[in-house]
PDB file with one MODEL, atoms N, CA, C and O in Angstrom:
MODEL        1
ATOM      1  N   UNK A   1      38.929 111.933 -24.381  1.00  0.00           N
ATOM      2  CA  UNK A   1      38.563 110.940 -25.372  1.00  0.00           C
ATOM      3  C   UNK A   1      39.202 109.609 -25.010  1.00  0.00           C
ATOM      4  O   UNK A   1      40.409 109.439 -24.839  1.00  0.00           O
ATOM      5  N   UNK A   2      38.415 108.844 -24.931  1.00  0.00           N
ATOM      6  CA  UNK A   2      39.146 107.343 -24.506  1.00  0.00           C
ATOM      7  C   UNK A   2      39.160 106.351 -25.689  1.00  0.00           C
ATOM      8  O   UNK A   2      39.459 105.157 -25.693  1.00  0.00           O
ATOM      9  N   UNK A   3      38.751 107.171 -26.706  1.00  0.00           N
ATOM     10  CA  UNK A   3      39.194 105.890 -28.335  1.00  0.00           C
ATOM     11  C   UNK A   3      41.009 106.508 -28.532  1.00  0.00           C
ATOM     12  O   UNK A   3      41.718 107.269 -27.874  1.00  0.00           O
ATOM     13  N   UNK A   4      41.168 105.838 -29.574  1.00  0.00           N
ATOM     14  CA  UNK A   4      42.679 106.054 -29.718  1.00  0.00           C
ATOM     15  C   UNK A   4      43.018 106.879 -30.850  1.00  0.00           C
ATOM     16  O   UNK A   4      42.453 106.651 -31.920  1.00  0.00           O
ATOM     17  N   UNK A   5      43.837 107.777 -30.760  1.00  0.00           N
ATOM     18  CA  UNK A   5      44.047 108.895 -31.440  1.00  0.00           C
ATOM     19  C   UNK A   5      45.615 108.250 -32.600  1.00  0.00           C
ATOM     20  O   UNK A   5      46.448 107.351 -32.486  1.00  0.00           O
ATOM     21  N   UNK A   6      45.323 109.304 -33.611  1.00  0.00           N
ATOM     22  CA  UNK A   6      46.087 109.542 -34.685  1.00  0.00           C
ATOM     23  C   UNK A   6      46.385 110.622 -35.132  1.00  0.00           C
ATOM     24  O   UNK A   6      45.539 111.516 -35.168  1.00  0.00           O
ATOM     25  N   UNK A   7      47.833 110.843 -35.648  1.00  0.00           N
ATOM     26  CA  UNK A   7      48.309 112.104 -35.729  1.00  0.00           C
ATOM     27  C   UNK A   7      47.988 112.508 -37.212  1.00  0.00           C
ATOM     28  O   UNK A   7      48.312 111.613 -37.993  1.00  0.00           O
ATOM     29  N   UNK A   8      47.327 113.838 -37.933  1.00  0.00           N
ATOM     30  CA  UNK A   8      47.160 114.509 -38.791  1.00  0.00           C
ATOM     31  C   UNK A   8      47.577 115.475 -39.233  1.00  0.00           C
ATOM     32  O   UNK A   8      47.848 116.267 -38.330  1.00  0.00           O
ATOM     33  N   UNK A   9      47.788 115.857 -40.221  1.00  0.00           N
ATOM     34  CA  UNK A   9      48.108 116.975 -40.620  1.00  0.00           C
ATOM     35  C   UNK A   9      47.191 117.707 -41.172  1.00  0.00           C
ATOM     36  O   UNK A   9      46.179 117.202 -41.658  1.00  0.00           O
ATOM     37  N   UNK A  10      47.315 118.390 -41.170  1.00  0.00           N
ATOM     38  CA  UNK A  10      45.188 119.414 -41.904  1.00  0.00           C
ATOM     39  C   UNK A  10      45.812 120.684 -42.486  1.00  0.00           C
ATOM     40  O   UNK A  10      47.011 120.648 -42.213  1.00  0.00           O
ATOM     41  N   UNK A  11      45.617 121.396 -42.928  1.00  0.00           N
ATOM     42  CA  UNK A  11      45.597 123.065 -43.678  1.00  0.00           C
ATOM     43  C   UNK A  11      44.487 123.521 -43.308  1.00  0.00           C
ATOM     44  O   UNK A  11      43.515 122.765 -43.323  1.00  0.00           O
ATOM     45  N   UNK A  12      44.357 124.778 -42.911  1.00  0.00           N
ATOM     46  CA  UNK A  12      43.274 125.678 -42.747  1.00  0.00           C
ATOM     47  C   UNK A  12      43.502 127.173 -43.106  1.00  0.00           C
ATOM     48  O   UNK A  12      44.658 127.522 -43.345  1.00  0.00           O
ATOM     49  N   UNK A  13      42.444 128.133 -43.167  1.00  0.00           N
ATOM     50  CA  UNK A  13      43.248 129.413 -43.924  1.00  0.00           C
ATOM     51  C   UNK A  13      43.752 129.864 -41.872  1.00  0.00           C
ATOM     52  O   UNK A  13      43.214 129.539 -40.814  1.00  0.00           O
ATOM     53  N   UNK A  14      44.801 130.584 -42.147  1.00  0.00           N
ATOM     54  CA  UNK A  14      45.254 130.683 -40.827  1.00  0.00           C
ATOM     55  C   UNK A  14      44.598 132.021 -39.742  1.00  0.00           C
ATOM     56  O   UNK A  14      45.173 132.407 -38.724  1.00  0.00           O
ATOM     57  N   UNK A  15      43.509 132.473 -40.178  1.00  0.00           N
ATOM     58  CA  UNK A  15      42.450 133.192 -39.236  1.00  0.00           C
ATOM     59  C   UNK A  15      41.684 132.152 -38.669  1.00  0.00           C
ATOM     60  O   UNK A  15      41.463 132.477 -37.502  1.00  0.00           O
ATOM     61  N   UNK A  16      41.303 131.339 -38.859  1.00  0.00           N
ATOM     62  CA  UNK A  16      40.197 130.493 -38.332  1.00  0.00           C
ATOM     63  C   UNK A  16      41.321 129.382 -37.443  1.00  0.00           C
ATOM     64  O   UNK A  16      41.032 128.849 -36.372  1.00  0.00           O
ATOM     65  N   UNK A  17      42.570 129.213 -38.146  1.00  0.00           N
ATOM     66  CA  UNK A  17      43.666 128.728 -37.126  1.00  0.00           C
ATOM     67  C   UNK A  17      43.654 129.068 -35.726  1.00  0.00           C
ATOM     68  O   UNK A  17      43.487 128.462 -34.667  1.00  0.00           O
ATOM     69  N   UNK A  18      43.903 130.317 -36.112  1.00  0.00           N
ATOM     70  CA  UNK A  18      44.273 131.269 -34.780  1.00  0.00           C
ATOM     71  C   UNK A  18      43.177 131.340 -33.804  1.00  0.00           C
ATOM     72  O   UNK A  18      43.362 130.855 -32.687  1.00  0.00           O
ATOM     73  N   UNK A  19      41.729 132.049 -34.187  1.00  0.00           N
ATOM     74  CA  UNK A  19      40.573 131.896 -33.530  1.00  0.00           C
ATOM     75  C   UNK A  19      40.238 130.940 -32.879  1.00  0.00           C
ATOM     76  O   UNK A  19      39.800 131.199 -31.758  1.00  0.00           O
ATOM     77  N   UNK A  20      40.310 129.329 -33.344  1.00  0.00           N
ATOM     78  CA  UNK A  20      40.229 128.239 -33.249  1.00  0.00           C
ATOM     79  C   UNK A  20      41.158 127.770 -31.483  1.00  0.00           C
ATOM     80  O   UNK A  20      40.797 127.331 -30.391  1.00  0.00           O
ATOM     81  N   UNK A  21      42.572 128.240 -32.181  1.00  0.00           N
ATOM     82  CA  UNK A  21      43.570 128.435 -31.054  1.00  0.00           C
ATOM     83  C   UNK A  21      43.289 129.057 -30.262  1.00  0.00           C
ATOM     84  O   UNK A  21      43.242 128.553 -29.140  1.00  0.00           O
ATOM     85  N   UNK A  22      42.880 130.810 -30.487  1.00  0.00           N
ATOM     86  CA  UNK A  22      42.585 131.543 -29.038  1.00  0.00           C
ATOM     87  C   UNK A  22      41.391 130.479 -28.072  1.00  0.00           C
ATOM     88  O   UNK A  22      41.554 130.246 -26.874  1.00  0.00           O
ATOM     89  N   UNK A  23      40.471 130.054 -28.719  1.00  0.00           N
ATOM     90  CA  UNK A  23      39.245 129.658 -28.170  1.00  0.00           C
ATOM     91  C   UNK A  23      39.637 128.098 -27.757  1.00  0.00           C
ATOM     92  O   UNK A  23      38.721 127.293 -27.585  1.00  0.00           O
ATOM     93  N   UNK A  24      40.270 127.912 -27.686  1.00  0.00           N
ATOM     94  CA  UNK A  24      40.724 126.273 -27.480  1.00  0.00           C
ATOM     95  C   UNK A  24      40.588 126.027 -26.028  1.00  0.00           C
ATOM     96  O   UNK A  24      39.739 125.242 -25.604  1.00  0.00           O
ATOM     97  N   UNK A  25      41.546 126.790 -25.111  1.00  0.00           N
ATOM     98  CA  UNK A  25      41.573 126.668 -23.981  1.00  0.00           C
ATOM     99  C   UNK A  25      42.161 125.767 -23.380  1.00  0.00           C
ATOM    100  O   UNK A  25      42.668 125.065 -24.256  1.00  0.00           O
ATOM    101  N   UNK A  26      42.498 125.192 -21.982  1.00  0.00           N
ATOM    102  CA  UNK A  26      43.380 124.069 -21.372  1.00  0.00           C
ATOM    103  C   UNK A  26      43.306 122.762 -22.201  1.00  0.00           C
ATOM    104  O   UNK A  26      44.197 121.913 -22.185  1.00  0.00           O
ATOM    105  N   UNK A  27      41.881 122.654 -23.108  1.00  0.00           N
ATOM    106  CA  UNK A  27      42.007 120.855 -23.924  1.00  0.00           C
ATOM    107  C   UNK A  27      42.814 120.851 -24.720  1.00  0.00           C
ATOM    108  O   UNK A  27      43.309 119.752 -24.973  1.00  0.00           O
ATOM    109  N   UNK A  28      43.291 121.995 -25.436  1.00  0.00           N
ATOM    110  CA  UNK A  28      44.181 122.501 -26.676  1.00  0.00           C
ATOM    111  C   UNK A  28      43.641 122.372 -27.926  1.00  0.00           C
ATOM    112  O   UNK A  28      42.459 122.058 -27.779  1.00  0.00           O
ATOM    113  N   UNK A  29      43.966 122.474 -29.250  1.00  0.00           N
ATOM    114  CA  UNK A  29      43.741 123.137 -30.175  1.00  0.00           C
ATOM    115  C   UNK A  29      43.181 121.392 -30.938  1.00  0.00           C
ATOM    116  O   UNK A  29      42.270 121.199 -31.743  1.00  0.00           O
ATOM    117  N   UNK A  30      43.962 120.547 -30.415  1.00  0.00           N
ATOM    118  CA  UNK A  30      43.543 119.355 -30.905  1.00  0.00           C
ATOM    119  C   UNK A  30      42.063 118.839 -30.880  1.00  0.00           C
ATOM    120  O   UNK A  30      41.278 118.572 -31.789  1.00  0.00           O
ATOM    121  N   UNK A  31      41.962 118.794 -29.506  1.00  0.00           N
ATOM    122  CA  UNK A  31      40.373 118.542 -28.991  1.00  0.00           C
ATOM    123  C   UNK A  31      39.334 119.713 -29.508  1.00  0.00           C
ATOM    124  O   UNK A  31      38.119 119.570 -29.644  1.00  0.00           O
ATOM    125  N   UNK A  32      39.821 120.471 -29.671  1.00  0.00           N
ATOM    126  CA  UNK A  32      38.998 121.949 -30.296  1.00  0.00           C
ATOM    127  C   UNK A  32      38.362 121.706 -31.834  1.00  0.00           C
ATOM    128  O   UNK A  32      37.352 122.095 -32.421  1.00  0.00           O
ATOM    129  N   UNK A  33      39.384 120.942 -32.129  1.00  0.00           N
ATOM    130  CA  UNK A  33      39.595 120.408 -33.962  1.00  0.00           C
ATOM    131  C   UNK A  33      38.560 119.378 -34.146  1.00  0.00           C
ATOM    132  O   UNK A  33      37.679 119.348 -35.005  1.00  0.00           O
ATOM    133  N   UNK A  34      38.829 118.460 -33.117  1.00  0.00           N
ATOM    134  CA  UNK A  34      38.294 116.636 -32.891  1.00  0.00           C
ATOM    135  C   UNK A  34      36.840 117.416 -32.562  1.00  0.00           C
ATOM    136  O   UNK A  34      36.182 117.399 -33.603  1.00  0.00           O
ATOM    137  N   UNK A  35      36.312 117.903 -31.785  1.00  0.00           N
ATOM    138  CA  UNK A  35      35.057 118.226 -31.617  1.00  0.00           C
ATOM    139  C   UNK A  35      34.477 119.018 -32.540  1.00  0.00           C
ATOM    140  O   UNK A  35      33.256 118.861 -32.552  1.00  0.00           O
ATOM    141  N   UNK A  36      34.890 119.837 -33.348  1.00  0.00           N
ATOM    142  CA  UNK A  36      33.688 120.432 -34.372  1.00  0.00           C
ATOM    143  C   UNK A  36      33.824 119.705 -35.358  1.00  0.00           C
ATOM    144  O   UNK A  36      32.905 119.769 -36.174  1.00  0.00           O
ATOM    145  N   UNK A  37      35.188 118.587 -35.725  1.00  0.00           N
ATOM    146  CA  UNK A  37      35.011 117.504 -36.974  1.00  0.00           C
ATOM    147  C   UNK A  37      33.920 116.748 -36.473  1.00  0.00           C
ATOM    148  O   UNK A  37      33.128 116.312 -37.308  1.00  0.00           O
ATOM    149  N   UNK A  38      33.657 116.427 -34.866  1.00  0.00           N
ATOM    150  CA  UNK A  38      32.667 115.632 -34.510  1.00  0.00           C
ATOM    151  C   UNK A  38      31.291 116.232 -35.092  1.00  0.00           C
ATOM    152  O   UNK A  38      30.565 115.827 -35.999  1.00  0.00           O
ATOM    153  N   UNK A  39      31.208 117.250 -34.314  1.00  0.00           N
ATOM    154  CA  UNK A  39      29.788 118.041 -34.758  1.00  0.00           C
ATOM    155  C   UNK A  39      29.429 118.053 -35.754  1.00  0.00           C
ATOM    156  O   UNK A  39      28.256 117.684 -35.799  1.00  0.00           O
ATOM    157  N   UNK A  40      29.997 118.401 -37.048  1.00  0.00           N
ATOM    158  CA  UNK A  40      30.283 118.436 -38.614  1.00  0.00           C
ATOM    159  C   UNK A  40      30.075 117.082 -38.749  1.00  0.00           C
ATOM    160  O   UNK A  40      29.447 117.071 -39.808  1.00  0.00           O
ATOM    161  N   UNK A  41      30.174 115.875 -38.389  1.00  0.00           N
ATOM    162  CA  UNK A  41      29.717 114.658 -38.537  1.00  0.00           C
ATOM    163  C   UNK A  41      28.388 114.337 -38.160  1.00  0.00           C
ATOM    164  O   UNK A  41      27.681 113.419 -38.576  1.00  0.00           O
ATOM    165  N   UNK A  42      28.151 115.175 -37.357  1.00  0.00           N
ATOM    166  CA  UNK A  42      26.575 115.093 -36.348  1.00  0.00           C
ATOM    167  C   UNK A  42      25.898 115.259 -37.923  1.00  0.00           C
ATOM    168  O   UNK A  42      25.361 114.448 -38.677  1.00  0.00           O
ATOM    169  N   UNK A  43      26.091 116.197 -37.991  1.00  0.00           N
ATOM    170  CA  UNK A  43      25.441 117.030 -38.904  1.00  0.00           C
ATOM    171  C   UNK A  43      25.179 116.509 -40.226  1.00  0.00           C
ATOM    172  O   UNK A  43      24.022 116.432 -40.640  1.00  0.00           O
ATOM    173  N   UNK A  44      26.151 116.153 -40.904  1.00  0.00           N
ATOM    174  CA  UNK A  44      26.225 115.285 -42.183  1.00  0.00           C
ATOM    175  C   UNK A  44      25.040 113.957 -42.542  1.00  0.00           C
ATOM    176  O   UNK A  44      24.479 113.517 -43.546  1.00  0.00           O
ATOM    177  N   UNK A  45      25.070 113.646 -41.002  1.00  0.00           N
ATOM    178  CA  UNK A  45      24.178 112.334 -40.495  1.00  0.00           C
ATOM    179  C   UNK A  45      23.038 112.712 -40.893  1.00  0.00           C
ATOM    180  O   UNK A  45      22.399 112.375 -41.890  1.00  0.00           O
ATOM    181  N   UNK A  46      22.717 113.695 -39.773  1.00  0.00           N
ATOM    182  CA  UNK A  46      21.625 113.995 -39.540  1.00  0.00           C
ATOM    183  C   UNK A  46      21.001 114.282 -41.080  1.00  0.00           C
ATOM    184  O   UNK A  46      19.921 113.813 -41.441  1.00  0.00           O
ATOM    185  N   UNK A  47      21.996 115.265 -42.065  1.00  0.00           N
ATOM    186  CA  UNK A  47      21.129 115.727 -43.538  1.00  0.00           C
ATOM    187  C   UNK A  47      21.052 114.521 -44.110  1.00  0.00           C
ATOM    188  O   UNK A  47      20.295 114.446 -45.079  1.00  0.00           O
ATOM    189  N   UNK A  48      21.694 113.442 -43.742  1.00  0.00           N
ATOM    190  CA  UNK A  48      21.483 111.870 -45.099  1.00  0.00           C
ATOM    191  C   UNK A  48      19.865 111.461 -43.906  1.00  0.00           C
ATOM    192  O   UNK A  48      18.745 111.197 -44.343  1.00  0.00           O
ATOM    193  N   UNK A  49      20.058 111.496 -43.170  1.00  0.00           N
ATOM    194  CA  UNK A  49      18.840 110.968 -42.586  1.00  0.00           C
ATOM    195  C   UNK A  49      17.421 111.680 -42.990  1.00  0.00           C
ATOM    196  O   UNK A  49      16.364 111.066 -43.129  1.00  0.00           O
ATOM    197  N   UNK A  50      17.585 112.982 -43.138  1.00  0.00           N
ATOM    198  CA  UNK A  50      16.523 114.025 -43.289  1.00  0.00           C
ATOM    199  C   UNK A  50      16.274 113.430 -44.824  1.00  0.00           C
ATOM    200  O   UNK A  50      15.291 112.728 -45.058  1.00  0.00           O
ATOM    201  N   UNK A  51      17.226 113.763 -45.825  1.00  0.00           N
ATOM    202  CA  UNK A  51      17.604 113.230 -46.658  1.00  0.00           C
ATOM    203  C   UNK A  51      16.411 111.623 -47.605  1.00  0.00           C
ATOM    204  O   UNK A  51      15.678 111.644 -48.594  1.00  0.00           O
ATOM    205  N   UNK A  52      16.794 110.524 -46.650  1.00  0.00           N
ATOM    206  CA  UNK A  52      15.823 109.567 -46.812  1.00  0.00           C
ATOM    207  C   UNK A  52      14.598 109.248 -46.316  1.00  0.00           C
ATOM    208  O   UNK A  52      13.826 108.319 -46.554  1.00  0.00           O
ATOM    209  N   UNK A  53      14.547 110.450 -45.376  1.00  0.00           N
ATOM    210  CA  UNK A  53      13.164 110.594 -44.823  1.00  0.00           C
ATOM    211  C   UNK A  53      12.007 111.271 -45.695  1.00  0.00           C
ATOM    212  O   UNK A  53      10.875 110.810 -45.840  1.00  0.00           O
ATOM    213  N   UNK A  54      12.557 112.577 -46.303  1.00  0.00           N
ATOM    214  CA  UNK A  54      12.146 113.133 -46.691  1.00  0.00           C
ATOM    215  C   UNK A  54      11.485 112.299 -48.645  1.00  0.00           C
ATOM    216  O   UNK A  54      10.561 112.495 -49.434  1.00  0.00           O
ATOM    217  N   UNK A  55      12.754 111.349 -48.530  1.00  0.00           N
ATOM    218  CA  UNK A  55      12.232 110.613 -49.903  1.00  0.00           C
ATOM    219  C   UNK A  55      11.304 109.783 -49.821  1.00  0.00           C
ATOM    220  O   UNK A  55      10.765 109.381 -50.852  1.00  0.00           O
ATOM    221  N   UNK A  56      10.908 109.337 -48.568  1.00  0.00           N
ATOM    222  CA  UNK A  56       9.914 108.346 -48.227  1.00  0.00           C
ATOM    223  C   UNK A  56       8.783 108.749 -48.048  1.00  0.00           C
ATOM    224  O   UNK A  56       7.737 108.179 -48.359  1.00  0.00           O
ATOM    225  N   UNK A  57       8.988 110.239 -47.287  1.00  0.00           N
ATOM    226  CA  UNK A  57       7.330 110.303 -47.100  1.00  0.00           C
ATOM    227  C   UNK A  57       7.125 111.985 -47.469  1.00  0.00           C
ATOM    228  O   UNK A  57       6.114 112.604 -47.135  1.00  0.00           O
ATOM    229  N   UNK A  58       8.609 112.770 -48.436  1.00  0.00           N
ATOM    230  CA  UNK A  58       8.001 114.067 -48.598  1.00  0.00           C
ATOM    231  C   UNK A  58       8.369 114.865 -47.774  1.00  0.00           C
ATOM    232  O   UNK A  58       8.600 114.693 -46.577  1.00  0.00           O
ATOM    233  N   UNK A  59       8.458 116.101 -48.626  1.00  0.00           N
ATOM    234  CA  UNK A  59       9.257 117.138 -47.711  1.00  0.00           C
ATOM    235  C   UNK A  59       8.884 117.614 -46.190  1.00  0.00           C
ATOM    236  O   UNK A  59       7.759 117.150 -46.004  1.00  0.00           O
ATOM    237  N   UNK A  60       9.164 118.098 -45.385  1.00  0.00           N
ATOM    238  CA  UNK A  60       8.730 118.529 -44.409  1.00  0.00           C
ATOM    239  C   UNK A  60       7.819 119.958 -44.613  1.00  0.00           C
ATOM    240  O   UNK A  60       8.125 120.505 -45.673  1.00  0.00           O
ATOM    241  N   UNK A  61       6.982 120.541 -43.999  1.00  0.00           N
ATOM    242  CA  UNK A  61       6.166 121.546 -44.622  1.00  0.00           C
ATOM    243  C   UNK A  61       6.820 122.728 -43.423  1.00  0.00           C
ATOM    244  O   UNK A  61       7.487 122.423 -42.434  1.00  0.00           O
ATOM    245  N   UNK A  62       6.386 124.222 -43.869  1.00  0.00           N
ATOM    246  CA  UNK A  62       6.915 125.014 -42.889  1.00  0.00           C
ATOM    247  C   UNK A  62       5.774 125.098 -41.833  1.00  0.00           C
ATOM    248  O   UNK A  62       5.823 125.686 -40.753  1.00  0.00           O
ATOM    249  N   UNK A  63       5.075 124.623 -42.189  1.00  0.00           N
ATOM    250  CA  UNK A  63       3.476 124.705 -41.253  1.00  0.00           C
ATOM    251  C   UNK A  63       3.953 123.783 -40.173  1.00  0.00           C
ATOM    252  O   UNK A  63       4.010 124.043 -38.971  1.00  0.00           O
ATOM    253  N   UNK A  64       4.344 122.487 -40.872  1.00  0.00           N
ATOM    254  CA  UNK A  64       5.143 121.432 -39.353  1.00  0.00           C
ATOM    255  C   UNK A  64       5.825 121.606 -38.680  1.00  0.00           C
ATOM    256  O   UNK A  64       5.601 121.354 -37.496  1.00  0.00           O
ATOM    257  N   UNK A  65       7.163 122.196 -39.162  1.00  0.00           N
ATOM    258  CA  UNK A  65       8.371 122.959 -38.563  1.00  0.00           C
ATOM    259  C   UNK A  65       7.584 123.798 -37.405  1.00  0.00           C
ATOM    260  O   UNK A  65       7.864 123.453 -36.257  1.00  0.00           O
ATOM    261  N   UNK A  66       6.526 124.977 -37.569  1.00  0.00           N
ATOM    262  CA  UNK A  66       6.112 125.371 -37.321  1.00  0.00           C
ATOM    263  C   UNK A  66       5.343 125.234 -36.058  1.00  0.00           C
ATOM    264  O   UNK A  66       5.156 126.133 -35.238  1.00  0.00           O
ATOM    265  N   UNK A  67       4.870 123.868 -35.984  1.00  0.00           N
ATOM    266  CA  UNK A  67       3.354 123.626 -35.262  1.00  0.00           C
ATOM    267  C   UNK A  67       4.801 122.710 -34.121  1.00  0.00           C
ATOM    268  O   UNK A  67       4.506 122.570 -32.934  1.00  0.00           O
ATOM    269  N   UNK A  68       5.975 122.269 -34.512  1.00  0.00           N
ATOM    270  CA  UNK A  68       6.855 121.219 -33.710  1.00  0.00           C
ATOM    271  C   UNK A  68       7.447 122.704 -32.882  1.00  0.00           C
ATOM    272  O   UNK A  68       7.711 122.722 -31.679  1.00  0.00           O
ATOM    273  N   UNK A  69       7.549 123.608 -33.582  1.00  0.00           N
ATOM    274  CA  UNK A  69       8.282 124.522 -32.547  1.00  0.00           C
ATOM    275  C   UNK A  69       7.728 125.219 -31.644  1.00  0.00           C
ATOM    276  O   UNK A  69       8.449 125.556 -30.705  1.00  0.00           O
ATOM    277  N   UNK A  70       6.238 125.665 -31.642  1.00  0.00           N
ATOM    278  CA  UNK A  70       5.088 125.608 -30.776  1.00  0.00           C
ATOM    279  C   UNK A  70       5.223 124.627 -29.796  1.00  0.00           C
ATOM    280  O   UNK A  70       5.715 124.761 -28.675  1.00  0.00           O
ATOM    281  N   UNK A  71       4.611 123.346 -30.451  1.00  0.00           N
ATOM    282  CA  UNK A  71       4.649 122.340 -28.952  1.00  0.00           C
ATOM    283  C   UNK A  71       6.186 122.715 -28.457  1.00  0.00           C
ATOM    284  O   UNK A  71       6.097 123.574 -27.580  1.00  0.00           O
ATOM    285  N   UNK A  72       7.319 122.423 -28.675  1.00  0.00           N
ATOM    286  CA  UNK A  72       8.657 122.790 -28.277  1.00  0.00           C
ATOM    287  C   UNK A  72       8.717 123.510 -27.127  1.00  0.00           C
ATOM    288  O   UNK A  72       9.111 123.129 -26.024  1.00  0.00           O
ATOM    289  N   UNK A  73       8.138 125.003 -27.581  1.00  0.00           N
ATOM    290  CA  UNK A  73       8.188 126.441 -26.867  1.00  0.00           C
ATOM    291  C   UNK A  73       6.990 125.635 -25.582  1.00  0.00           C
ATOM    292  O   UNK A  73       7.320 125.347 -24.432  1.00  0.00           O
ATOM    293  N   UNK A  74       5.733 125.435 -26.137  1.00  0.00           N
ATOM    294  CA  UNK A  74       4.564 124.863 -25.248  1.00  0.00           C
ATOM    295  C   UNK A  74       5.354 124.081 -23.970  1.00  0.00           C
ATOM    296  O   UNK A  74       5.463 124.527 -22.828  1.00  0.00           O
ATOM    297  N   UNK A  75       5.870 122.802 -24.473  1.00  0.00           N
ATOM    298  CA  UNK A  75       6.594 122.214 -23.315  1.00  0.00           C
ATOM    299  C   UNK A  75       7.520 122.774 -22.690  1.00  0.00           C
ATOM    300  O   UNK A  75       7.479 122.497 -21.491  1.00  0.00           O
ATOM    301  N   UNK A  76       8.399 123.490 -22.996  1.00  0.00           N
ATOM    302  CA  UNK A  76       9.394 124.410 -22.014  1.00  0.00           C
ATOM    303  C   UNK A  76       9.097 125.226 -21.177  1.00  0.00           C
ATOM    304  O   UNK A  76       9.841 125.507 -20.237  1.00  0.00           O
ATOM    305  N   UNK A  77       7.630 125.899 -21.433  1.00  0.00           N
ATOM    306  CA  UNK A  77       7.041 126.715 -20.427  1.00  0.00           C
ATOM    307  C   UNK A  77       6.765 126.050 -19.715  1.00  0.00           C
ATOM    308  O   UNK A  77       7.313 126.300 -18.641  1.00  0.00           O
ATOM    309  N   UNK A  78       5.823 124.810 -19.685  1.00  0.00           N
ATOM    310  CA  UNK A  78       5.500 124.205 -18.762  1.00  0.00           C
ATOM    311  C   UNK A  78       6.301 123.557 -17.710  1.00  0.00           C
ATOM    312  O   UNK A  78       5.914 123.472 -16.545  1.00  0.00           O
ATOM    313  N   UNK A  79       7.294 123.154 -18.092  1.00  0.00           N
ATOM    314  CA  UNK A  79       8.474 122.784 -17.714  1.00  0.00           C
ATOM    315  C   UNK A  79       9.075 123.883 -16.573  1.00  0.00           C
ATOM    316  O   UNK A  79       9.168 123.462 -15.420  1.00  0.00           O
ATOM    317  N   UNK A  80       9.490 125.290 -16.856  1.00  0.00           N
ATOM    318  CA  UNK A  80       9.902 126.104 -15.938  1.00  0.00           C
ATOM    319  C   UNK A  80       8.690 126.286 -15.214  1.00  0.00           C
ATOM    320  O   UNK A  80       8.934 126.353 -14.010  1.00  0.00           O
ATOM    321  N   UNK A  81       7.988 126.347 -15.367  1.00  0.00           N
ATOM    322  CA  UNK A  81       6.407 126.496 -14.050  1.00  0.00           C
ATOM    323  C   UNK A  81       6.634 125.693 -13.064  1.00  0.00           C
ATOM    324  O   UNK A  81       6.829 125.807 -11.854  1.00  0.00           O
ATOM    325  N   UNK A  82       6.540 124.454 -14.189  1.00  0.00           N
ATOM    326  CA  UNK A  82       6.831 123.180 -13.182  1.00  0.00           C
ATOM    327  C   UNK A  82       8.115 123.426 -11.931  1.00  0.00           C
ATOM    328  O   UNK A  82       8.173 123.557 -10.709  1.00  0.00           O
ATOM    329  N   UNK A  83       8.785 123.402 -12.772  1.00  0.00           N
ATOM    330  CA  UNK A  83      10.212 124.034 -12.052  1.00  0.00           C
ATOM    331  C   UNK A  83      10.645 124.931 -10.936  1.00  0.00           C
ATOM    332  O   UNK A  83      11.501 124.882 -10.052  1.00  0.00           O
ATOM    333  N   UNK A  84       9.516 125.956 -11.404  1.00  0.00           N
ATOM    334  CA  UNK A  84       9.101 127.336 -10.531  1.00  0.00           C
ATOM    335  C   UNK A  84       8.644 126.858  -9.177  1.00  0.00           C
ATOM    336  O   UNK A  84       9.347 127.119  -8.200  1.00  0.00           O
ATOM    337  N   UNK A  85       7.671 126.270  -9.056  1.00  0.00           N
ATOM    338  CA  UNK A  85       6.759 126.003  -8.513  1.00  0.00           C
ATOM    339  C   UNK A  85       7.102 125.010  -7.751  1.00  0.00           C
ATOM    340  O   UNK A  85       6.411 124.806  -6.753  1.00  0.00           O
ATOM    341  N   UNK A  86       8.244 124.151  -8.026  1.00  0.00           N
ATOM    342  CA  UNK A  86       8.778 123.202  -7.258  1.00  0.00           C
ATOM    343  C   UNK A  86       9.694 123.432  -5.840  1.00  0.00           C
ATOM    344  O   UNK A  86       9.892 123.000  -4.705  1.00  0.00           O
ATOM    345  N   UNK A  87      10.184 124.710  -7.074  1.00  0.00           N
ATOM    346  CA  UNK A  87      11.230 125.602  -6.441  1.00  0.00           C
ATOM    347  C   UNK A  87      11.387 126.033  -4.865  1.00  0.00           C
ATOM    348  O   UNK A  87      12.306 126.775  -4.517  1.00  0.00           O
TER     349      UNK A  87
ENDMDL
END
């Protein structure tokens, strides 16, 4: 991380401590912390965005969800063919 850091103190129940810790690895337990507060921020975003989107023009339907995860799947195949074939 090249922004500038500050020291915290946090509570957590101490299983998810520990887990947290085993899974940390050489960045340590800090950077382990700093990145899922990041993600958890991703995230927050992302629902205020869904959020005012959804007030503007209406919920999303499961039929859309639906028809976006098709094309999704659609382009990824094509993609490894492509890939395949390049190969």
């Amino acid at each position: 991380m090249s922004e500038p850091t500050g020291k915290y103190s946090i509570t957590m129940p101490r299983d998810i401590a520990e887990a947290a810790k085993a899974r940390s690895g050489p960045s340590g337990l800090s950077a382990y912390v700093a990145a899922a507060v990041a993600r958890q921020i991703e995230r927050d975003n992302l629902n205020e965005l869904i959020t005012v989107a959804e007030a503007e023009h209406g919920p999303v339907t499961d039929e859309e969800i639906q028809s976006l995860r098709d094309q999704l799947a659609q382009t990824r195949r094509e993609q490894n063919q492509h890939g395949a074939s390049a190969a």
